[in-house]
C-alpha positions as CSV (number, residue, x, y, z in Angstrom):
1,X,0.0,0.0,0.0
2,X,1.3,3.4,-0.8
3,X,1.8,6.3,1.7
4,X,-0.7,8.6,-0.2
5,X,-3.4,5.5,0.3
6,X,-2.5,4.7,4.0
7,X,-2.8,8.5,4.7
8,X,-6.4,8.6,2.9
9,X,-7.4,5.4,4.4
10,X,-6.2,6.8,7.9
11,X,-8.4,9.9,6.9
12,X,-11.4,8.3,6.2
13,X,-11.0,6.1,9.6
14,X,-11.0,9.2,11.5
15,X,-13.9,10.6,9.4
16,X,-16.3,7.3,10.5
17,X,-15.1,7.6,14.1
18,X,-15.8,11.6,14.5
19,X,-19.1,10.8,12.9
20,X,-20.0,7.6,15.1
21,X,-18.7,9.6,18.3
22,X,-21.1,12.7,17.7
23,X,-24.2,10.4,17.7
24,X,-22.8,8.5,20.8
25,X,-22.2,12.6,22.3
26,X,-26.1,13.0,21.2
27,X,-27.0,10.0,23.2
28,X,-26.7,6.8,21.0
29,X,-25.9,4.2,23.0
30,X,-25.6,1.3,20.1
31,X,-22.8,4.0,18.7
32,X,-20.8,4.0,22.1
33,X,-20.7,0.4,21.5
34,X,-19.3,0.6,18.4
35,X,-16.7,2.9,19.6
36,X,-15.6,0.6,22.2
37,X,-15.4,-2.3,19.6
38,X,-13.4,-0.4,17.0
39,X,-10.9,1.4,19.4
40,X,-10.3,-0.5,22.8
41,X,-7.6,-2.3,21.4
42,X,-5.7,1.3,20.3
43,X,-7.0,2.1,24.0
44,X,-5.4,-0.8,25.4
45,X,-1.9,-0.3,23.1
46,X,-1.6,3.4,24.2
47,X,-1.9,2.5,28.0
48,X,0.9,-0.3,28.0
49,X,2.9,2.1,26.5
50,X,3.0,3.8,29.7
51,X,2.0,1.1,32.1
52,X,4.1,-1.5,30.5
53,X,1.9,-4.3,32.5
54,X,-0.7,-6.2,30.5
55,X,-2.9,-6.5,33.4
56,X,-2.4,-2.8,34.5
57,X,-3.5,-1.3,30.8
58,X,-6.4,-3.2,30.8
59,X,-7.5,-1.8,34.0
60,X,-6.5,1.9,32.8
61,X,-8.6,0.6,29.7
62,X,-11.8,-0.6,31.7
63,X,-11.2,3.0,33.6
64,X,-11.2,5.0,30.5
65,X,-14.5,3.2,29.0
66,X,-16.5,3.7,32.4
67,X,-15.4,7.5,32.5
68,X,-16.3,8.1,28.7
69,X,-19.5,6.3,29.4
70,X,-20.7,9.4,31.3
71,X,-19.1,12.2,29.8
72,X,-18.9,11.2,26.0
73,X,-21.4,14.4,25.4
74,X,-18.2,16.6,26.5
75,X,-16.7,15.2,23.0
76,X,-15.7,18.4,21.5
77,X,-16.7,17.8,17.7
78,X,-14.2,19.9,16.0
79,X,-11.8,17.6,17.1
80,X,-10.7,14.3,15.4
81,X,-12.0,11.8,18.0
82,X,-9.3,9.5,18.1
83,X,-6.9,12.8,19.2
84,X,-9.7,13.5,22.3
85,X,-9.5,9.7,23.4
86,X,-5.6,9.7,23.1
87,X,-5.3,12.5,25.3
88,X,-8.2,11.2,27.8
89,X,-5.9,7.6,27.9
90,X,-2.7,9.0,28.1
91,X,-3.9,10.9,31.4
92,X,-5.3,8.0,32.7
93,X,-2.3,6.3,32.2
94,X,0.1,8.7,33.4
95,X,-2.4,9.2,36.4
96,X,-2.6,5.3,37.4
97,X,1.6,4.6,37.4
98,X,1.3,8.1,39.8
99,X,-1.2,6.2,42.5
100,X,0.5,3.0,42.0
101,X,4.1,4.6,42.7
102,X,2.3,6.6,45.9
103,X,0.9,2.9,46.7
104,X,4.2,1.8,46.6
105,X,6.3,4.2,48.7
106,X,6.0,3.7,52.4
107,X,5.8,6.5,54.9
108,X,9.6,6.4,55.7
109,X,10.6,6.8,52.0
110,X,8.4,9.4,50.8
111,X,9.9,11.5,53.9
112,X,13.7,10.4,52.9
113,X,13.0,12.3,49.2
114,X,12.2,15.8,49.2
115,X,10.1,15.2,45.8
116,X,6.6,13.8,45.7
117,X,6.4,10.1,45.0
118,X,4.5,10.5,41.8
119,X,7.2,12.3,40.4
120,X,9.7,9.8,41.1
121,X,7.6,7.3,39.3
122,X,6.8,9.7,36.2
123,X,10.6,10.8,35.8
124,X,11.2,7.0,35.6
125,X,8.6,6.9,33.1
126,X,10.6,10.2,31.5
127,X,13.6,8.4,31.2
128,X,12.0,5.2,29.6
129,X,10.7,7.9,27.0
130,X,13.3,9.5,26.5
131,X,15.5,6.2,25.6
132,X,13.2,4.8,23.3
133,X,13.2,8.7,21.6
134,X,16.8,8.5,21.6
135,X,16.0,5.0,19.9
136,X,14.0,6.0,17.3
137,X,16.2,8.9,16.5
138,X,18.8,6.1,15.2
139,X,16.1,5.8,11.7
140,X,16.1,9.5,11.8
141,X,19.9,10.3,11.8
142,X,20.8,7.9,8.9
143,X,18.5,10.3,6.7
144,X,19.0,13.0,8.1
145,X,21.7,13.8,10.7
146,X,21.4,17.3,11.2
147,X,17.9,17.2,11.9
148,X,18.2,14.3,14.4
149,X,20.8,16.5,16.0
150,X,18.7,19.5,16.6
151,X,16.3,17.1,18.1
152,X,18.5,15.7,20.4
153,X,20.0,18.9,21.5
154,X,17.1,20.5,21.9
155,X,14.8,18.0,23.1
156,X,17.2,16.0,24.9
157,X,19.9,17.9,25.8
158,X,17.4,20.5,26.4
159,X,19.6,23.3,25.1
160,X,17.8,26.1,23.9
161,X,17.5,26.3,20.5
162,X,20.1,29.9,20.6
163,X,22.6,27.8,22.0
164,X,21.9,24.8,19.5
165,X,22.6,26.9,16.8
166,X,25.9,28.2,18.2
167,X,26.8,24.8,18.5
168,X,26.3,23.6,15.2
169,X,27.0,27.1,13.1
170,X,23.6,27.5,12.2
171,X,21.1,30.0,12.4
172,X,18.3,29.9,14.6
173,X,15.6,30.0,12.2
174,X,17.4,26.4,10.0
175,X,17.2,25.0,13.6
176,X,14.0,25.8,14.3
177,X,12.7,24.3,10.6
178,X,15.2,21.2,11.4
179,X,13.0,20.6,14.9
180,X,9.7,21.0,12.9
181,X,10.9,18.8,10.4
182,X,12.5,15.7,12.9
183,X,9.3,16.3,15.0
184,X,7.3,15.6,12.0
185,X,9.4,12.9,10.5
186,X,9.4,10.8,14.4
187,X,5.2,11.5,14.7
188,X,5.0,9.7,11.4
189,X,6.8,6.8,12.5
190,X,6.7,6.8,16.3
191,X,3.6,9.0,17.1
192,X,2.7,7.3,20.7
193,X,6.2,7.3,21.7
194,X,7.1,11.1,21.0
195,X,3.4,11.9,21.9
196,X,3.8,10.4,25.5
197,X,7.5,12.5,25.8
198,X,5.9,15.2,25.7
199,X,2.5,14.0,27.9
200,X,5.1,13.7,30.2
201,X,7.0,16.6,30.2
202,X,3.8,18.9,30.4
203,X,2.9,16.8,33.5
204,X,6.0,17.3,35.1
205,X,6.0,21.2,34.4
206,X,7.8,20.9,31.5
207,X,7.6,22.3,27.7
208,X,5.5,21.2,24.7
209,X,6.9,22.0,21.2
């Protein structure tokens, strides 16, 4: 299958699901069914991501499902549903590895470390992240190196992008179209992974692109 069909096929998938989640927001309840049947697996794939536990994204899964069943008429209809219900599963996620780490901790501990428990468990999560970016960058870089260096820099590193262009002789407006460009490139080909990086960070009182 060619790119320019998988992208209009992808198109057309999020066409059906907007449409079948506005009647399920008006009250169809044989159209919330239908929802659940054609995206609780992509529910279930996005919470292991963060999870990492079988049994523990099927819980966040069986969470996510329950809270939609009451509040699917907040569905905001000019957005794609599937980008509503990532964002509703990624918090989930990111808020059940939170209560589990708090769960985990004992009293004794949590006084020991001057930062919250739940931030302990989602800079773990951070780091995971950040390894598998570093990961994908690898495809990235044999393409196009510069571009996978400005990420990495940037992103990473977390140099600003002034000092990134000092670094490599560039102006900051070529590193600023090498980020868009290397952010586009990794969405295309490792959406949940660069998606969650940056969940994360905004949790943690960090930046979004």
């Amino acid at each position: 299958m060619s790119t320019e069909q998988a992208r209009a096929d992808a198109k057309a998938e999020d066409e059906q699901l907007d449409e079948i989640a506005a009647r399920a927001a008006r009250g169809d309840s044989s159209a919330f069914a239908l929802l659940y049947q054609r995206c609780n697996g992509y529910v279930r794939k996005v919470a292991l991501h963060v999870v990492r536990r079988p049994e523990e994204a099927e819980d966040v899964a069986q969470g996510v499902w329950s809270k939609l069943a009451g509040r699917i008429q907040q569905y905001p209809p000019e957005v794609h549903f599937t980008t509503w219900l990532y964002r509703v599963v990624t918090n989930a996620a990111i808020d059940h590895v939170r209560r589990g780490q708090s769960r985990r901790e004992s009293p004794l501990e949590t006084a020991a470390d001057a930062r919250a428990p739940e931030d302990q468990e989602l800079d773990l999560l951070r780091r995971r992240l950040r390894e598998e970016l570093a990961r994908a960058l690898e495809g990235l870089r044999a393409r196009h190196a510069l571009r996978a260096q400005c990420f990495e820099l940037h992103y990473l590193q977390e140099l600003p992008v002034g000092e990134v262009a000092a670094r490599l002789r560039l102006a900051e407006g070529t590193v600023k179209s090498h980020l868009y460009y290397s952010r586009k490139r990794l969405v295309e080909n490792h959406p949940i992974v660069l998606d969650l990086y940056f969940a994360v960070e905004e949790r943690l009182g960090r930046r979004r692109p």
